[in-house]
CHARMM internal coordinates of N, CA and C (Angstrom, degrees):
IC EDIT
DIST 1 N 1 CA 1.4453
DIST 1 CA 1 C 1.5259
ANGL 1 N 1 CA 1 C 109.26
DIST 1 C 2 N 1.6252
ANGL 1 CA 1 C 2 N 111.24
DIHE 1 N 1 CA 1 C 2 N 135.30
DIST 2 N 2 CA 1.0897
ANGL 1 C 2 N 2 CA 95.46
DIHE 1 CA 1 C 2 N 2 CA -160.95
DIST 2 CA 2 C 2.0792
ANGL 2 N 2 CA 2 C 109.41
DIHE 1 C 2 N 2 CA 2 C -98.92
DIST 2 C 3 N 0.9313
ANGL 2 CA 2 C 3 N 117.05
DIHE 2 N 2 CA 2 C 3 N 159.08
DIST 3 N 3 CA 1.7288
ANGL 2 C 3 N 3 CA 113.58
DIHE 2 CA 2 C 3 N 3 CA -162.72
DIST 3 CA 3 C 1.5208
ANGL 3 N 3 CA 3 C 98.42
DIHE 2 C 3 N 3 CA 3 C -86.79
DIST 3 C 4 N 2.0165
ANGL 3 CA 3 C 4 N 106.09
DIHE 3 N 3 CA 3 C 4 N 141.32
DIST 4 N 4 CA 1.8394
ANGL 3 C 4 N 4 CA 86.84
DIHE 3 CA 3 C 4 N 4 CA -178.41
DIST 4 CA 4 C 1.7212
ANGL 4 N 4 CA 4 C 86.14
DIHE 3 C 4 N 4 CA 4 C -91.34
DIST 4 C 5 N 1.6304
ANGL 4 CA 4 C 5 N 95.61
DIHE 4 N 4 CA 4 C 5 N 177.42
DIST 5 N 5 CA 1.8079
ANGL 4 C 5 N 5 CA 105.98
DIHE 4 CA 4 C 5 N 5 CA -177.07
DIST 5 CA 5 C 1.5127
ANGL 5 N 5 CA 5 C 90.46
DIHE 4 C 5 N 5 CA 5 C -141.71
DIST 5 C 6 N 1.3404
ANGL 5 CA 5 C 6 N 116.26
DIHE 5 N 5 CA 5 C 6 N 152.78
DIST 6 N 6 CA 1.5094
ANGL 5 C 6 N 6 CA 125.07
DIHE 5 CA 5 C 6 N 6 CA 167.78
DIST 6 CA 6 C 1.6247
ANGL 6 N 6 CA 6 C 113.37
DIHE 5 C 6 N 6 CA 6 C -76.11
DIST 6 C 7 N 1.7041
ANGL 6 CA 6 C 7 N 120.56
DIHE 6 N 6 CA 6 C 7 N 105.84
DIST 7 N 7 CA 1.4794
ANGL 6 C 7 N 7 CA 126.14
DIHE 6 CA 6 C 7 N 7 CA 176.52
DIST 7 CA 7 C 1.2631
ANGL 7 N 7 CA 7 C 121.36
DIHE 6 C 7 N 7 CA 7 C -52.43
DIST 7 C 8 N 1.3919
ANGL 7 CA 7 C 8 N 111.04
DIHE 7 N 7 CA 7 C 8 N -37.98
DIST 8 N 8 CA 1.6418
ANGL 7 C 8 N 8 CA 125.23
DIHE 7 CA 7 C 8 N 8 CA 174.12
DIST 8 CA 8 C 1.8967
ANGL 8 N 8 CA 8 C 109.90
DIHE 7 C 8 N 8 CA 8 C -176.09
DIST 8 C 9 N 1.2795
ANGL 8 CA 8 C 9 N 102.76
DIHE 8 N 8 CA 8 C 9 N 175.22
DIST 9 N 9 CA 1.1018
ANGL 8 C 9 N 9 CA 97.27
DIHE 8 CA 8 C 9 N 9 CA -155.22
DIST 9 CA 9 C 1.8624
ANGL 9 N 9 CA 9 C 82.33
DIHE 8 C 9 N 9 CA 9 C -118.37
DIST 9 C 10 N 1.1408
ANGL 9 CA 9 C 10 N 130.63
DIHE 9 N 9 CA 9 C 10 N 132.98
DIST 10 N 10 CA 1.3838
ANGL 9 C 10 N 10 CA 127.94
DIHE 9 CA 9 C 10 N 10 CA -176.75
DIST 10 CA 10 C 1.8684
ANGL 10 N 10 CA 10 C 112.61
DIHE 9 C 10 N 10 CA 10 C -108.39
DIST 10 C 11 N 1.4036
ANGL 10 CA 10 C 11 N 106.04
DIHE 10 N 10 CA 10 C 11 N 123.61
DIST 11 N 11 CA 1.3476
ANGL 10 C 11 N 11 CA 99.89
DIHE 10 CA 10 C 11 N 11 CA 165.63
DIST 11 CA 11 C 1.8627
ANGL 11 N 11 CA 11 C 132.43
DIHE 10 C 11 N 11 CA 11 C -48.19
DIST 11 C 12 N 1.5711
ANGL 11 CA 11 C 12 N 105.95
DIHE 11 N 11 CA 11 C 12 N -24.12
DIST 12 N 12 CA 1.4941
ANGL 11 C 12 N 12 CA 105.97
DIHE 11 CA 11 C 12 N 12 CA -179.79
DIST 12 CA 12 C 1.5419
ANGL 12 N 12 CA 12 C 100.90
DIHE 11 C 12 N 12 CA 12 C -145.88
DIST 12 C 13 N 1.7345
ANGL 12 CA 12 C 13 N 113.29
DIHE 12 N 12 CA 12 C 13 N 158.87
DIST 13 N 13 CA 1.5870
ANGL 12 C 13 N 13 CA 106.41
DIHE 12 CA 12 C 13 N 13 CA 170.82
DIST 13 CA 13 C 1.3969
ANGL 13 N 13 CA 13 C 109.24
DIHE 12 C 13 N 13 CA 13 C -49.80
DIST 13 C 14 N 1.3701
ANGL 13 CA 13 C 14 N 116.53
DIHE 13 N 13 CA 13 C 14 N -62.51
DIST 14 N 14 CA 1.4744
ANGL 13 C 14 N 14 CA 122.77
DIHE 13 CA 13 C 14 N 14 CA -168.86
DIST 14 CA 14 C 1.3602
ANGL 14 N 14 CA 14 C 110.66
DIHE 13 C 14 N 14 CA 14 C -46.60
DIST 14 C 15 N 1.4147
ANGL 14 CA 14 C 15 N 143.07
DIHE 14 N 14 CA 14 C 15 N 2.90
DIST 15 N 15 CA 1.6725
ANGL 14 C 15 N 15 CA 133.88
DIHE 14 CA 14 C 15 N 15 CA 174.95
DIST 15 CA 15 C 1.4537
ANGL 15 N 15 CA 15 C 105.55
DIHE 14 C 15 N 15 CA 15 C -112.06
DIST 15 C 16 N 1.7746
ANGL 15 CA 15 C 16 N 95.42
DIHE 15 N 15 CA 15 C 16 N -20.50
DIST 16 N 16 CA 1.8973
ANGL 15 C 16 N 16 CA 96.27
DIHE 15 CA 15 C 16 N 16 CA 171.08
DIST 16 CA 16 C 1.1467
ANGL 16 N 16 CA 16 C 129.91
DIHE 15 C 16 N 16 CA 16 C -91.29
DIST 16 C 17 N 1.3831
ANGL 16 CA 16 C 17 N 114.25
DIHE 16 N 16 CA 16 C 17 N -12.20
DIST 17 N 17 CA 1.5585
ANGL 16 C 17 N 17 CA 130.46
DIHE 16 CA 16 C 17 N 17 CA 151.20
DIST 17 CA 17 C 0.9843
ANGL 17 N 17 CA 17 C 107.87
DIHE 16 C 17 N 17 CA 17 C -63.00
DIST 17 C 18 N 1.2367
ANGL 17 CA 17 C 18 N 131.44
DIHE 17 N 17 CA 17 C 18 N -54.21
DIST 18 N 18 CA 1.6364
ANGL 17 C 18 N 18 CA 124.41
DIHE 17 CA 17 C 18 N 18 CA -153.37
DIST 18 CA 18 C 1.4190
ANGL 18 N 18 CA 18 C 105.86
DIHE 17 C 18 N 18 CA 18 C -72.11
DIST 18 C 19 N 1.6126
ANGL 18 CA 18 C 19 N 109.89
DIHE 18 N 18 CA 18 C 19 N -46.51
DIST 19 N 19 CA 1.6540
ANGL 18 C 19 N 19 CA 103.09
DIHE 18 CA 18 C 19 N 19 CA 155.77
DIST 19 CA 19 C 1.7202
ANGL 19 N 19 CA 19 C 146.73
DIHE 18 C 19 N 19 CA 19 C -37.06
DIST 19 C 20 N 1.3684
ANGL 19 CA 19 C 20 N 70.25
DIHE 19 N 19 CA 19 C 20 N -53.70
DIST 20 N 20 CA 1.5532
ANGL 19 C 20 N 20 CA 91.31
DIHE 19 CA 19 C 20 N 20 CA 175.53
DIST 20 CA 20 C 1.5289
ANGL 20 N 20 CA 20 C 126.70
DIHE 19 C 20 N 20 CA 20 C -53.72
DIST 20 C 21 N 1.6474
ANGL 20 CA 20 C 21 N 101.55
DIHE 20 N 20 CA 20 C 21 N -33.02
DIST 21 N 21 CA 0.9535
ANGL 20 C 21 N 21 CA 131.12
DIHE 20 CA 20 C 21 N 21 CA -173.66
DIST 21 CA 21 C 1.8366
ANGL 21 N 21 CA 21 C 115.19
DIHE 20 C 21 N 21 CA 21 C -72.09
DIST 21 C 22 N 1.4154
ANGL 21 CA 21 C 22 N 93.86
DIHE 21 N 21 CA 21 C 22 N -64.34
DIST 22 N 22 CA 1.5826
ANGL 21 C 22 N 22 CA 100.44
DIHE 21 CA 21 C 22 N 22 CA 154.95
DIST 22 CA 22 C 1.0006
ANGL 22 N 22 CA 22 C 128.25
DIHE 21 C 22 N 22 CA 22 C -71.85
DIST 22 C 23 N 1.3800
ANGL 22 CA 22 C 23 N 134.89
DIHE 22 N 22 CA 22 C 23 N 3.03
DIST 23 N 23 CA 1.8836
ANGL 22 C 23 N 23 CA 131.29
DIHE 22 CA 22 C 23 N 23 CA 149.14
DIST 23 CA 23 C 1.4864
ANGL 23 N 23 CA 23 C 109.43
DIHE 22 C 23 N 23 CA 23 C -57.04
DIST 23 C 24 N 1.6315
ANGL 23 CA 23 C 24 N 105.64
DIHE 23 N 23 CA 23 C 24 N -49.57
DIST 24 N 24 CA 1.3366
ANGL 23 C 24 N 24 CA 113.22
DIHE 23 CA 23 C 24 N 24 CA -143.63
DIST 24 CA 24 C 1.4288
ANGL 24 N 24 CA 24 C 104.98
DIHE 23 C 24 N 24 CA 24 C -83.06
DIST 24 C 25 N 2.1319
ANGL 24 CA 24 C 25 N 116.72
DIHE 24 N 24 CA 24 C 25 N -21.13
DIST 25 N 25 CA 1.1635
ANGL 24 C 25 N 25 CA 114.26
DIHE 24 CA 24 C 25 N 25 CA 161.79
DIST 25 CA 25 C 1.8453
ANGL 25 N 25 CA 25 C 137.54
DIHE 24 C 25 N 25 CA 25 C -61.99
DIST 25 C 26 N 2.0715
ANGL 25 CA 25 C 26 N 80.44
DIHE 25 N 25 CA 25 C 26 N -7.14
DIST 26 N 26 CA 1.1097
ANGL 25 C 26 N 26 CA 79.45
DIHE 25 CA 25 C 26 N 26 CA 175.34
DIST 26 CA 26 C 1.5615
ANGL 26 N 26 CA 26 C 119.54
DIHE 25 C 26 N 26 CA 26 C -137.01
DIST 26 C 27 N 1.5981
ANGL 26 CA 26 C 27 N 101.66
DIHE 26 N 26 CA 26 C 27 N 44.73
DIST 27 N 27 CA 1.1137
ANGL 26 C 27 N 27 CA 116.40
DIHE 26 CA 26 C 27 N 27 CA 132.74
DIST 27 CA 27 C 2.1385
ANGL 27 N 27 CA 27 C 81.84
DIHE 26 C 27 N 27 CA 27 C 108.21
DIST 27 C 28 N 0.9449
ANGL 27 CA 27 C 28 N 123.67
DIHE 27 N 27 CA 27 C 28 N 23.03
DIST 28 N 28 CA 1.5689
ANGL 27 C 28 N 28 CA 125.38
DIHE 27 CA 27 C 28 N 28 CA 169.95
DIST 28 CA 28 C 1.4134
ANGL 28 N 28 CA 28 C 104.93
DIHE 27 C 28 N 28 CA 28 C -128.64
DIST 28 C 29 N 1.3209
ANGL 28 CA 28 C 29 N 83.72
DIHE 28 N 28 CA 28 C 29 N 139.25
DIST 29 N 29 CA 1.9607
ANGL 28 C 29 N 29 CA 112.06
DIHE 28 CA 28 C 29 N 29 CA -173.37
DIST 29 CA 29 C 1.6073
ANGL 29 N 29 CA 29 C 103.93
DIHE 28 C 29 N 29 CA 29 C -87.16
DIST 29 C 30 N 1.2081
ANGL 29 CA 29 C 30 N 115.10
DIHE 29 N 29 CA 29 C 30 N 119.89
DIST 30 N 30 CA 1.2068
ANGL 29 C 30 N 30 CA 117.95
DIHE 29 CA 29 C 30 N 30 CA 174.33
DIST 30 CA 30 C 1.2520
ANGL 30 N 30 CA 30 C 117.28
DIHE 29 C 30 N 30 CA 30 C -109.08
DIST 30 C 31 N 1.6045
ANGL 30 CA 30 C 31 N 120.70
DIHE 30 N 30 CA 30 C 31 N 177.12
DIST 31 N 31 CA 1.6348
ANGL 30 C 31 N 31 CA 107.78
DIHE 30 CA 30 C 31 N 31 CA 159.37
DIST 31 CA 31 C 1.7500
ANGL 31 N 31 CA 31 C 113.38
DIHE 30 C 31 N 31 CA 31 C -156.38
DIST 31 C 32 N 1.3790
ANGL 31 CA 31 C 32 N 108.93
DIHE 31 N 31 CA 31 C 32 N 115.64
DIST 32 N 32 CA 1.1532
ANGL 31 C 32 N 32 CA 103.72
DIHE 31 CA 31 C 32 N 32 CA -165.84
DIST 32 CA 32 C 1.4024
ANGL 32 N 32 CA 32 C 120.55
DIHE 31 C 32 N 32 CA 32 C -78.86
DIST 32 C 33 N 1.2036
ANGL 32 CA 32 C 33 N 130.36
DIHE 32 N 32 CA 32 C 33 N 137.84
DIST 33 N 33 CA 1.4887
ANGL 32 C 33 N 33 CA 119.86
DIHE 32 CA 32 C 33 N 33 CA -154.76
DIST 33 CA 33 C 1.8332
ANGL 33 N 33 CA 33 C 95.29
DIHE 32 C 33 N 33 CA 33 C -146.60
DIST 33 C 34 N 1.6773
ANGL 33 CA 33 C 34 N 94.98
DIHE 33 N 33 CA 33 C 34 N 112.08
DIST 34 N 34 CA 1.6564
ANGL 33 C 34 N 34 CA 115.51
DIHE 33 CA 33 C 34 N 34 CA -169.29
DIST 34 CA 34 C 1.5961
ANGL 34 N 34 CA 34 C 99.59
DIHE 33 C 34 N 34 CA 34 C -112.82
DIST 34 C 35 N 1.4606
ANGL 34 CA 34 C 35 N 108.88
DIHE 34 N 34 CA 34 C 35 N 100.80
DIST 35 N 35 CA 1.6437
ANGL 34 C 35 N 35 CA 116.82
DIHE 34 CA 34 C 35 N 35 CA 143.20
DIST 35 CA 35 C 1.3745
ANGL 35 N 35 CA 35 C 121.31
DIHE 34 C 35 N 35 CA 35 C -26.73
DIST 35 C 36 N 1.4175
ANGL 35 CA 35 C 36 N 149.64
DIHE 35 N 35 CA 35 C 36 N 26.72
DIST 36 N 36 CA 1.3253
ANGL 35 C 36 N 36 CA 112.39
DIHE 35 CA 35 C 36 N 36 CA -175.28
DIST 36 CA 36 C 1.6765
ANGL 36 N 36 CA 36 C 125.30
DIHE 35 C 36 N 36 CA 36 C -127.00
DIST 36 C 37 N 1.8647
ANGL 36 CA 36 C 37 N 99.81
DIHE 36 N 36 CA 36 C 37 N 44.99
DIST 37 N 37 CA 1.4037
ANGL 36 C 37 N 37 CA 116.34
DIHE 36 CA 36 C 37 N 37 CA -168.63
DIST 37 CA 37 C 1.3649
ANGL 37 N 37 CA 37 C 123.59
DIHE 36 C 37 N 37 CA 37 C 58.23
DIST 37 C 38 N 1.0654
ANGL 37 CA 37 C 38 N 123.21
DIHE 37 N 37 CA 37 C 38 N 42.50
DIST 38 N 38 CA 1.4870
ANGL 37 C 38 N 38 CA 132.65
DIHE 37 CA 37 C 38 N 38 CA 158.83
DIST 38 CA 38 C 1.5218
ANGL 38 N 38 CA 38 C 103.24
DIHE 37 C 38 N 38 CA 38 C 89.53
DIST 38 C 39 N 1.5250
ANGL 38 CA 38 C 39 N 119.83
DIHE 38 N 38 CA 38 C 39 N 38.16
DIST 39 N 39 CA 1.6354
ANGL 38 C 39 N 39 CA 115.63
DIHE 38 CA 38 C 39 N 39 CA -157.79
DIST 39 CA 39 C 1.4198
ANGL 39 N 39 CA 39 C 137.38
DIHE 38 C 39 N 39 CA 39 C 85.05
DIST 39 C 40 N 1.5174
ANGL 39 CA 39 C 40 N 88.49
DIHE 39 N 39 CA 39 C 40 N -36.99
DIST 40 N 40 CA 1.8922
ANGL 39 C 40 N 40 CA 99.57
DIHE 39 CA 39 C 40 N 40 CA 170.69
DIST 40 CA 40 C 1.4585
ANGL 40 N 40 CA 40 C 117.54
DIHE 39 C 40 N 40 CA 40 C -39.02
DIST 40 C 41 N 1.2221
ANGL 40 CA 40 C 41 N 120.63
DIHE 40 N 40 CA 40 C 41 N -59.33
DIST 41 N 41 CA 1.5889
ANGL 40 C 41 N 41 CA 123.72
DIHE 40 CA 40 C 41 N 41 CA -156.90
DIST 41 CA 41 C 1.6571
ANGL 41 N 41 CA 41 C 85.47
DIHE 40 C 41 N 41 CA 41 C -126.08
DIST 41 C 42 N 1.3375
ANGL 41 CA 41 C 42 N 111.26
DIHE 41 N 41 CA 41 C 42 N 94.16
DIST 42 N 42 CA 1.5558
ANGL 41 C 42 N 42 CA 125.86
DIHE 41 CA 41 C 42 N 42 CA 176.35
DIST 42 CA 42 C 1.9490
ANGL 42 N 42 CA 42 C 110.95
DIHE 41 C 42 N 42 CA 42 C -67.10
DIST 42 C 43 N 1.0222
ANGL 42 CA 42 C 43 N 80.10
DIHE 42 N 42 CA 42 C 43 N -44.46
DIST 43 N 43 CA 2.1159
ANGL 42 C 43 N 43 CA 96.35
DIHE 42 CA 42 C 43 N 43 CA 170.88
DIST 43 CA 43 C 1.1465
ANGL 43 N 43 CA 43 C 112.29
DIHE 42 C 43 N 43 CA 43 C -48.36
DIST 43 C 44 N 1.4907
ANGL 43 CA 43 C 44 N 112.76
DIHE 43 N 43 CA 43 C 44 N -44.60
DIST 44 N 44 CA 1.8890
ANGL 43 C 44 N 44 CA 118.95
DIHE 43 CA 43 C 44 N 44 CA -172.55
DIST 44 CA 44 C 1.1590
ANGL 44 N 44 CA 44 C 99.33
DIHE 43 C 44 N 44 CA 44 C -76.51
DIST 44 C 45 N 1.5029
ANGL 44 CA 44 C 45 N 141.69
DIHE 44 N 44 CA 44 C 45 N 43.83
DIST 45 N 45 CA 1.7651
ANGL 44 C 45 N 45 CA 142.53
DIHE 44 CA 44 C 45 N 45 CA 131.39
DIST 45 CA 45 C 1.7480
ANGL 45 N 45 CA 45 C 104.38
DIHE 44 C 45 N 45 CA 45 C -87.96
DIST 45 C 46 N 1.2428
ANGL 45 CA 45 C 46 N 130.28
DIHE 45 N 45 CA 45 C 46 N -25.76
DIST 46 N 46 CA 1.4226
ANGL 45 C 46 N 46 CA 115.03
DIHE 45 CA 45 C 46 N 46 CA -177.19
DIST 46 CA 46 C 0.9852
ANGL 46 N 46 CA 46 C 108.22
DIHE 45 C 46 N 46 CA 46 C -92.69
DIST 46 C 47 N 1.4857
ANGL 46 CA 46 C 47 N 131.53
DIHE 46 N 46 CA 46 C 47 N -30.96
DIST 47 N 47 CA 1.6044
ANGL 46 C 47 N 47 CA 117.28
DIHE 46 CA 46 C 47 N 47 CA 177.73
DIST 47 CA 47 C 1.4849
ANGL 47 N 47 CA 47 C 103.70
DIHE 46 C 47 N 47 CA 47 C -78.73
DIST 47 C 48 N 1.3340
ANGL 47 CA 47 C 48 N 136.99
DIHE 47 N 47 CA 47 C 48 N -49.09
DIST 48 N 48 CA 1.2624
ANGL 47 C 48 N 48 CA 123.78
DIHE 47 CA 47 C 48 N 48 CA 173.84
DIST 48 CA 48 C 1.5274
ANGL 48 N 48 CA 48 C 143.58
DIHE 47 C 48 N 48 CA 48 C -57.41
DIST 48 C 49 N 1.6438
ANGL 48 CA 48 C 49 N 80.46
DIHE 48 N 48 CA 48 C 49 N -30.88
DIST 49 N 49 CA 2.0771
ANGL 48 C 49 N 49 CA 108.94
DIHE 48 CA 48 C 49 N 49 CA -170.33
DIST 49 CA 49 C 1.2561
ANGL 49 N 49 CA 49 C 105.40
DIHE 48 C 49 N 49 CA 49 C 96.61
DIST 49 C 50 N 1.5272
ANGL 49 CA 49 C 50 N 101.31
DIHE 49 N 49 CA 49 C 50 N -178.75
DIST 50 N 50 CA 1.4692
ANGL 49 C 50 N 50 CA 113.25
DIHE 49 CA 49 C 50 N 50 CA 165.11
DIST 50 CA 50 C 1.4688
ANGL 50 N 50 CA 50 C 95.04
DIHE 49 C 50 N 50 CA 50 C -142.16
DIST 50 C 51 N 1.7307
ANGL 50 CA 50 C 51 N 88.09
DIHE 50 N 50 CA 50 C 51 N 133.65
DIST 51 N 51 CA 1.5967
ANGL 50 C 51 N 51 CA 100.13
DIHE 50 CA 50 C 51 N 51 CA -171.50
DIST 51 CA 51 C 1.4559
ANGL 51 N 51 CA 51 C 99.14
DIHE 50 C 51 N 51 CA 51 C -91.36
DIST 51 C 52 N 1.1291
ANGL 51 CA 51 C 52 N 109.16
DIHE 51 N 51 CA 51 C 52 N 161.37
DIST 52 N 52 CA 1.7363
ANGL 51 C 52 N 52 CA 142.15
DIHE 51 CA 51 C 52 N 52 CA 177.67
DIST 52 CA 52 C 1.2143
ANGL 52 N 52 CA 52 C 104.64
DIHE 51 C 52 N 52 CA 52 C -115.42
DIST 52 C 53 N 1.8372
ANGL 52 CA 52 C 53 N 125.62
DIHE 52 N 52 CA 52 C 53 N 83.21
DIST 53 N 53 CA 1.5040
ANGL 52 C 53 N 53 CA 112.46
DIHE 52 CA 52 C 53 N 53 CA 167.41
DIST 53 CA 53 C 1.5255
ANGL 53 N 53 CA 53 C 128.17
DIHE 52 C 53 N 53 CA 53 C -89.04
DIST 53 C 54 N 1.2337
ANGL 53 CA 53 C 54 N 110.79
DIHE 53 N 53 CA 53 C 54 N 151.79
DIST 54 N 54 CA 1.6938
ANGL 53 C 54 N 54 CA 91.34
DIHE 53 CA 53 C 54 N 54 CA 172.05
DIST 54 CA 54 C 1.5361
ANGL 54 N 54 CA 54 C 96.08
DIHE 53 C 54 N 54 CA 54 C -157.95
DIST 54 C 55 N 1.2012
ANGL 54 CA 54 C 55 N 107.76
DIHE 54 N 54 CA 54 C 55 N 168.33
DIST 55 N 55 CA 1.7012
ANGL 54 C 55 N 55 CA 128.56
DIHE 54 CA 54 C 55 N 55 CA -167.70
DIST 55 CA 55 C 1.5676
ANGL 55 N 55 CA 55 C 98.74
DIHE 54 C 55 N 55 CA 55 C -71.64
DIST 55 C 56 N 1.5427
ANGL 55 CA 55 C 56 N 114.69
DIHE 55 N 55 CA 55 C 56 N 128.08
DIST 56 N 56 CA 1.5399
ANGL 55 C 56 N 56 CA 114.65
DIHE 55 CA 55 C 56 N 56 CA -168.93
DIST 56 CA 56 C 1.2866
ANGL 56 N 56 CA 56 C 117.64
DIHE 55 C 56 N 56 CA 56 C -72.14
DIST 56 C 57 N 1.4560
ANGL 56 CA 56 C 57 N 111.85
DIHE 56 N 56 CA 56 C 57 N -11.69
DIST 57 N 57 CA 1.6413
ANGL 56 C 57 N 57 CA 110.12
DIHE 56 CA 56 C 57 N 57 CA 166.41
DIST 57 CA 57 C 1.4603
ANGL 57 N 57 CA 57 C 101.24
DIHE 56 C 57 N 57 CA 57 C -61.23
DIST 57 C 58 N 1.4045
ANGL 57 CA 57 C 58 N 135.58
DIHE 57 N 57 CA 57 C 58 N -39.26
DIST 58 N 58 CA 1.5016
ANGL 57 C 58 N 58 CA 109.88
DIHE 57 CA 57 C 58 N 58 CA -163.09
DIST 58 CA 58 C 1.9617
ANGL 58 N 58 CA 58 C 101.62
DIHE 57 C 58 N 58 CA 58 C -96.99
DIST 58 C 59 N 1.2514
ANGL 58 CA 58 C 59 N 101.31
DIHE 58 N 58 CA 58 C 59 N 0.94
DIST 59 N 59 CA 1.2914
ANGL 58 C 59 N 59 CA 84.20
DIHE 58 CA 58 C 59 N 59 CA 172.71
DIST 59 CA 59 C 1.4286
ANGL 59 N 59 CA 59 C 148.83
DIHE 58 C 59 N 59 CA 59 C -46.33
DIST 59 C 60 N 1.4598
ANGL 59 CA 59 C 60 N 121.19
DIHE 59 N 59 CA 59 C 60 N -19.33
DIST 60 N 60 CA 1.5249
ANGL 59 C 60 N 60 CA 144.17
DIHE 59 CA 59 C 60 N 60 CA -148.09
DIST 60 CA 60 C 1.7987
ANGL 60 N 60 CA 60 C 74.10
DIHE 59 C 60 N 60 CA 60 C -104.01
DIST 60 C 61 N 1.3696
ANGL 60 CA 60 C 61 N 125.58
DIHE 60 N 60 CA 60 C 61 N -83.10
DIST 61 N 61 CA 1.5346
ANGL 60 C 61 N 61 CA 125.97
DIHE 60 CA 60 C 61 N 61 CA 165.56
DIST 61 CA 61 C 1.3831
ANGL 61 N 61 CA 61 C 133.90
DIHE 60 C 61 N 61 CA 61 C -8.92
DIST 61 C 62 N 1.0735
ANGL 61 CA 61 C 62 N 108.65
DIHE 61 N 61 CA 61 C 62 N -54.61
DIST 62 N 62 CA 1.3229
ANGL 61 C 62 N 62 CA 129.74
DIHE 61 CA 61 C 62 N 62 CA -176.00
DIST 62 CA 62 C 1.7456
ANGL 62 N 62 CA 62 C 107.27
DIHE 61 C 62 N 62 CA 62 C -87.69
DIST 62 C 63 N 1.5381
ANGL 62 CA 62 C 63 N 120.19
DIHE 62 N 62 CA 62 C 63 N -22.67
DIST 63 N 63 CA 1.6597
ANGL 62 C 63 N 63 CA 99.39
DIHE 62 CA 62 C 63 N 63 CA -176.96
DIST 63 CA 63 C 1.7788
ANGL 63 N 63 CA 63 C 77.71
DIHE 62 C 63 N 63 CA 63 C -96.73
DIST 63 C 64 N 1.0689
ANGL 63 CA 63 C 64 N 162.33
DIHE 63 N 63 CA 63 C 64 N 15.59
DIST 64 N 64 CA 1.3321
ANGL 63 C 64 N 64 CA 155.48
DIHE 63 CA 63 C 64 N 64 CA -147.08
DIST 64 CA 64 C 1.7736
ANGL 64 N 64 CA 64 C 89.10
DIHE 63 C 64 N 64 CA 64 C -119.53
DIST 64 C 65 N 1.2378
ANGL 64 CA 64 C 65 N 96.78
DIHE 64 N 64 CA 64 C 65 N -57.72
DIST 65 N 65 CA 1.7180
ANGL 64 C 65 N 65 CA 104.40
DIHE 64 CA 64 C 65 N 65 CA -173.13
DIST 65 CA 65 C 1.8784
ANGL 65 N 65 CA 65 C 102.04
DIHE 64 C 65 N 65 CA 65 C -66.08
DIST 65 C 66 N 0.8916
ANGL 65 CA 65 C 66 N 113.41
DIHE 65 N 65 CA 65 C 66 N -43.29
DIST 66 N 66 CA 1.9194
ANGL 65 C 66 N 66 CA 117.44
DIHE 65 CA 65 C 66 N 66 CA 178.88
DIST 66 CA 66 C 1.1897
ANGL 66 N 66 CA 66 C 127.59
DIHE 65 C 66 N 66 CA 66 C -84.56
DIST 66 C 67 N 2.0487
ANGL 66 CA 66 C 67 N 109.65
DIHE 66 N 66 CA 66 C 67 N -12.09
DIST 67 N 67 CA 1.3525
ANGL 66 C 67 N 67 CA 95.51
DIHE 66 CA 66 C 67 N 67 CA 162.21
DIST 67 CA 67 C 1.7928
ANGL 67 N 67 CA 67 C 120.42
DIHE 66 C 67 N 67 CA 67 C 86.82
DIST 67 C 68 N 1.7799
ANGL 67 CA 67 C 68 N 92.50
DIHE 67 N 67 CA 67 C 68 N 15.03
DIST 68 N 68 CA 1.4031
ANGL 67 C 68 N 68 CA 114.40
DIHE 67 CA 67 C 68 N 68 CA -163.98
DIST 68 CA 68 C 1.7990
ANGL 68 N 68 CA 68 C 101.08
DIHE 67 C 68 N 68 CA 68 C -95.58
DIST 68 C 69 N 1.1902
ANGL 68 CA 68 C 69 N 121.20
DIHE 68 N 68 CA 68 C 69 N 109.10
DIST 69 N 69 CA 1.5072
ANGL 68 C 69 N 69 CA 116.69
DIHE 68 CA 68 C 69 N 69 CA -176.33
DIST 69 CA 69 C 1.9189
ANGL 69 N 69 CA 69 C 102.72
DIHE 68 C 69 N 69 CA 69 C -97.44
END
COOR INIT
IC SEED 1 N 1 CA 1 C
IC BUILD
């Protein structure tokens, strides 16, 4: 089974979608994962982030396609 790992950590939803988005066009499963109590406290995504997880087999792929050193 393979372990998930955090791809990057994004200052806003909208930059972890957009990622996410272009993984998945290219063929990697992502999963965007927002701190901010179930919607309640919408703000608690910038102090925490919003993580970008994905399965560590595609990791090497996925920082190649984003340019992530």
């Amino acid at each position: 089974m393979a372990r998930i790992v955090i791809l990057k950590i994004y200052s806003t939803v909208e930059l972890a979608e957009l990622a996410h988005q272009f993984l998945k066009q290219n063929g990697i499963q992502t999963t965007v994962q927002v701190d901010d109590i179930g919607g309640m406290i919408p703000t608690a995504n910038v102090s925490l982030g919003v993580k970008l997880l994905i399965d560590e087999n595609d990791l090497e792929k996925a920082q190649e396609l984003l340019q992530i050193t």
